[in-house]
N, C-alpha and C positions, 0 to 999 in steps of 0.2 A: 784478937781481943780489942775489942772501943779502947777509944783512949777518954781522957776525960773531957777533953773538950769536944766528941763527938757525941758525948753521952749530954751534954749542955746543949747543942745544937740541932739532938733528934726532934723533937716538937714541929720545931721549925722547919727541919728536912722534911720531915712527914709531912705536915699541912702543904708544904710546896708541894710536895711530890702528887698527893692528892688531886688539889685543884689546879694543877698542868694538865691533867686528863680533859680539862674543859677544852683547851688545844683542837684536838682531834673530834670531841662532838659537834664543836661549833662549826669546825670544815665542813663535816659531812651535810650538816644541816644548813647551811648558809650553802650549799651548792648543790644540794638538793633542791633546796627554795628557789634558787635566782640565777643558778648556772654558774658559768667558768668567767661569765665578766665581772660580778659582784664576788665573786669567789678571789679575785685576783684583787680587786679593789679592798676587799677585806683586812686581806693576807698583809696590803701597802699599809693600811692605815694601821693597823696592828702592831707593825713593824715601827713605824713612825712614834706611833706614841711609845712604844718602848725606849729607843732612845731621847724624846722628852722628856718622860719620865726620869730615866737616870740620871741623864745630864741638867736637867734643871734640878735634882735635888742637890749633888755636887755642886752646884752654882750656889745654890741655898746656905749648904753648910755652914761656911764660918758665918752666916748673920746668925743664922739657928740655934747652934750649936749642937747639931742634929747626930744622933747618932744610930748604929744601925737598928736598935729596937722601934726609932720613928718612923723608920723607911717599912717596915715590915709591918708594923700596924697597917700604916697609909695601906701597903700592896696589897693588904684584904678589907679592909674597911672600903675603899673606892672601886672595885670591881662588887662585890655585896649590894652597895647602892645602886649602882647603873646596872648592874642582874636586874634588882629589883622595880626598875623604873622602866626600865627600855630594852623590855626581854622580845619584843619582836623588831627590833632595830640594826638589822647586822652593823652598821658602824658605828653604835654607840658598843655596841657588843664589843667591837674590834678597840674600841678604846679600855673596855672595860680587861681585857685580856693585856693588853699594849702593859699598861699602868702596872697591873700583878707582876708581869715579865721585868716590867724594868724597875723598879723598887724593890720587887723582892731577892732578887738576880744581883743589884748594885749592893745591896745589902750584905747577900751572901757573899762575894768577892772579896767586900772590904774584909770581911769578917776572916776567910781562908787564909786572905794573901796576908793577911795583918797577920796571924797566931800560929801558920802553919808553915814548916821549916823543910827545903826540899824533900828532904828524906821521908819524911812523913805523906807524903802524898799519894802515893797511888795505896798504901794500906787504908789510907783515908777516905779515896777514890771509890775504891771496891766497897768496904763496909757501907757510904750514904748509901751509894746505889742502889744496896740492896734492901733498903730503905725507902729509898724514893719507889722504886719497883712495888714495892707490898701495898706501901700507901694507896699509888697507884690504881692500883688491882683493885683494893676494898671499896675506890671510889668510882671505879667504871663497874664493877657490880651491881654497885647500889644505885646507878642513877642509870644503869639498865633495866635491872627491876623495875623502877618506876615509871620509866619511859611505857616496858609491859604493861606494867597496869592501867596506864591512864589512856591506851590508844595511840602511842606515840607522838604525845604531844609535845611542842618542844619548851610549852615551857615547864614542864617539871624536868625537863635538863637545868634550866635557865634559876628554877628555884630551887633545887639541888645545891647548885653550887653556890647561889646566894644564902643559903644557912651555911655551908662548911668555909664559907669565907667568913663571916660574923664567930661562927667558932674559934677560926684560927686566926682572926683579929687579938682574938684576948688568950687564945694555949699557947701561938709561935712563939713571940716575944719572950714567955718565961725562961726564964736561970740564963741569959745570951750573957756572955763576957760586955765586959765594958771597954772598947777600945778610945784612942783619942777622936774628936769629934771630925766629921765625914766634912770635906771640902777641897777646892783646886786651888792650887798656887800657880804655875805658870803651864798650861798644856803643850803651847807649842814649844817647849824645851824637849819635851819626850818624841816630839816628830823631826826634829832636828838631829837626831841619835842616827849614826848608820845600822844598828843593829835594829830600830822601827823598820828600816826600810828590809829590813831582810825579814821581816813577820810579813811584808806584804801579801807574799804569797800566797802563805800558808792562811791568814788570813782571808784573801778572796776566795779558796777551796774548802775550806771549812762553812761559811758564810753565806758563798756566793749564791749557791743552787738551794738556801735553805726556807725560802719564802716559795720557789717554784714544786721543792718537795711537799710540804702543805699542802699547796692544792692540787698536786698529782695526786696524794696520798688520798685525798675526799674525794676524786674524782672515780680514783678506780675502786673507794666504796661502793659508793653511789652504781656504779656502771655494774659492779660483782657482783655487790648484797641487795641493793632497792632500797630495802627497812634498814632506819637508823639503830632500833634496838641490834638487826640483828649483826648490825656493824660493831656496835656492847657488847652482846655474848662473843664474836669471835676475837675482840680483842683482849675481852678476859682469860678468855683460854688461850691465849698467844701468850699471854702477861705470865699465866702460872707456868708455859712452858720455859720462858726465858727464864724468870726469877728463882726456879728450882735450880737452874743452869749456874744463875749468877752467886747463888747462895751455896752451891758447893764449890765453888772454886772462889771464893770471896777473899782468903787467906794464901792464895800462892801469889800477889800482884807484888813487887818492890821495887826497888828505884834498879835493881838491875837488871829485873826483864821487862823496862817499857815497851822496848824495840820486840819485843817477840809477838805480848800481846797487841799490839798496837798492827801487827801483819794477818795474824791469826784472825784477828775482828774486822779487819777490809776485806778477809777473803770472803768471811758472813757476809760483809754488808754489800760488796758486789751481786753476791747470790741472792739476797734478799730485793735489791733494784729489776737486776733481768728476770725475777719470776714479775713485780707489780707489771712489768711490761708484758710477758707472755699473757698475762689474764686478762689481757683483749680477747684470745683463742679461748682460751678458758675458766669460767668464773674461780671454777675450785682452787687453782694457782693462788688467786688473791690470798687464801687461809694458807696455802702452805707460803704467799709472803709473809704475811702479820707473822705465822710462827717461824720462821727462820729470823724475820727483822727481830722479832720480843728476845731471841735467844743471842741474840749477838750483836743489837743496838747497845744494850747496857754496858758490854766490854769498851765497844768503839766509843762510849760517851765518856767513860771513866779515861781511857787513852787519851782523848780531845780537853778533856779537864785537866789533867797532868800537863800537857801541852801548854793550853792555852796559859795555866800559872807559872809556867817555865819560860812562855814567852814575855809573859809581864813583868819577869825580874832585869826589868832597864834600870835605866839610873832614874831619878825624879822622886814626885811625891807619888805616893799610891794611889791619889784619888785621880791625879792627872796622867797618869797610865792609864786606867781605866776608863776616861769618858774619851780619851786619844782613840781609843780601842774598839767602842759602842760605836764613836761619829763614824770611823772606819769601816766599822763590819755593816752597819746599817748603808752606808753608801753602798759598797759591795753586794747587798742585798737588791736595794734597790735598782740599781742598775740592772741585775739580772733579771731578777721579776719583770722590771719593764721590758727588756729585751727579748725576752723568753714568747713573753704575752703579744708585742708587738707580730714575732716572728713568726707567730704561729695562726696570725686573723684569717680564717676562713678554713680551718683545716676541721678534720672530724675530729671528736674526743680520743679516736683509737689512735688517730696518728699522733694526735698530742703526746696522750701516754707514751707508745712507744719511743718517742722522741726521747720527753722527759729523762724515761728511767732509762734512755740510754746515754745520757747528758749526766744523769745521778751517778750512773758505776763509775763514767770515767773521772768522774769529780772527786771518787771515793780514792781510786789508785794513784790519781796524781797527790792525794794529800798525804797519801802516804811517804812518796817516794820523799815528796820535800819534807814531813815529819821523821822520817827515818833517817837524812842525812842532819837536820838538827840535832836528835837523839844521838848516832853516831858521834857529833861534835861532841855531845856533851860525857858521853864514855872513856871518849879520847881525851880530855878536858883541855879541847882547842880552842872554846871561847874565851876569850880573854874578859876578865871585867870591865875593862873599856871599851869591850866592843857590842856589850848587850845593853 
């Protein structure tokens, strides 16, 4: 059963959940158009403006007195206009996604970690999900459709999503609680903490390979399907196979089987990396990845969200955990993207692939192992509160 403050906060899950689908069109289409270099460069700048975005509205706040309903207007109002100005620009594009991610994401965090009390969380977890997922679904339909109808043009992807972001400019933001206004007090107090340094890890494995995932994933579109649409229809039929999935087990998640599901969803998301790689041999593989990923991403994402708000309960203020956490994962990011990209100049796309999504599984099991001995600590309840 929702609680009330999830039933305050669907609008807004929804509209996220929706135009995150832009994610995945714009890969395929930006590396269709321009290849794996513009593909990579994309991915960076994408990345980048997300953490600008976050971190400079936190830097904002106390002048502002900004609170999360600002941040979430902005994260569709300024992706809407740069759709509608510089819809064949892949880096204005990549700013345009950077901004949504990181506004509407800094938004979302303040908002969990402010209202929501451990024990509440993975019931919490499961239920958006399965929310985010639907949303999801009805916006990679409809801007398949359209794709169909127009010849595959990519800018009725581009003006798709620039109406459902003008929409959820003005539906997100209604009924959101009111919390205390969004800003940093001291960040390197939170880096200073021994228990930051013991997120490192889990941090770099959750993070590290997730800009190189991106453009694998567009890559072995492009190479499987050709047609962008018909990269649309199969991941809407991936999406209803997960989301059936996640919508009957939405009510078994609680604070005391993280550690189960959180095993059960790495073994999905291994098996879903080593087929993206097999469909160098064979295109057909690529669909049975998209539906094994659709069916058991949303577990491993709900597990990564419980995680991630369990690693944030350090000492500090809440907004400087948080931008501690962004500057962090985006480093992590980038170093990998660049290394990955570097390592691979002159190789074919199949070896890339293969490589990748043999770099993705093992990225999946080490984050478990170190997720699993965190969660252990916390069954055991051998963290001490001065050491988180």
């Amino acid at each position: 059963m929702s609680t009330p403050l999830e039933r305050r906060l669907l609008p807004f899950i929804a509209c996220q959940g929706a135009f995150s689908t832009l994610i995945g069109f714009a890969g395929v289409l930006v590396f269709a158009q321009s290849g794996w270099t513009m593909a990579v460069v994309f991915t960076a700048v994408m990345l980048t403006a997300t953490v600008v975005c976050i971190v400079g509205a936190f830097a904002l706040g106390r002048r502002w007195s900004l609170q999360p309903v600002h941040l979430i207007r902005a994260g569709f109002l300024l992706p809407a206009l740069v759709l509608l100005l510089a819809q064949d620009a892949p880096l204005w594009l990549a700013v345009a996604i950077g901004a949504f991610i990181g506004l509407t994401w800094g938004a979302r965090l303040w908002l969990e970690l402010s209202l929501l009390a451990d024990a509440d969380r993975d019931p919490y977890a499961a239920h958006t999900t399965v929310w985010t997922v639907f949303a999801g679904l009805c916006a990679t339909l409809t801007v398949t459709l359209f794709l169909s109808m127009t010849g595959e043009r990519a800018a009725a992807v581009y003006a798709s999503y620039a109406a459902l972001a003008l929409v959820a400019a003005v539906w997100a933001p209604r009924r959101l609680p009111r919390t205390p206004a969004i800003h940093w007090e001291r960040p390197m107090a939170v880096v200073r903490q021994p228990g930051f340094v013991r997120c490192l890890p889990l941090y770099g494995l959750e993070s590290g390979l997730m800009g190189v995932g991106m453009v694998l994933g567009a890559s072995g579109a492009v190479q499987a399907l050709g047609v962008v649409s018909h990269y649309g229809w199969t991941a809407s039929a991936a999406t209803v196979f997960g989301g059936l999935a996640l919508f009957a087990l939405r009510g078994r998640r609680h604070a005391g089987n993280r550690l189960r599901w959180m095993a059960l969803a790495a073994v999905g998301m291994v098996a879903a990396h080593l087929l993206l790689g097999a469909s160098v041999w064979h295109p057909a593989l690529y669909v049975v990845h998209l539906l094994t990923l659709a069916a058991v991403q949303p577990f491993w994402a709900a597990s990564e969200q419980v995680l991630n708000q369990r690693l944030l309960d350090l000492e500090g203020a809440l907004a400087d955990r948080i931008v501690v956490r962004e500057v962090v994962l985006w480093a992590f990011r980038m170093l990998a993207l660049g290394g990955f990209w570097w390592s691979v100049q002159g190789w074919s796309p199949v070896r890339v692939l293969l490589l990748g999504a043999g770099l993705m599984a093992v990225a999946v099991v080490l984050e478990w192992m170190v997720g699993r001995a965190w969660l252990r600590r916390d069954e055991a309840g051998a963290i001490p509160d001065d050491a988180r």
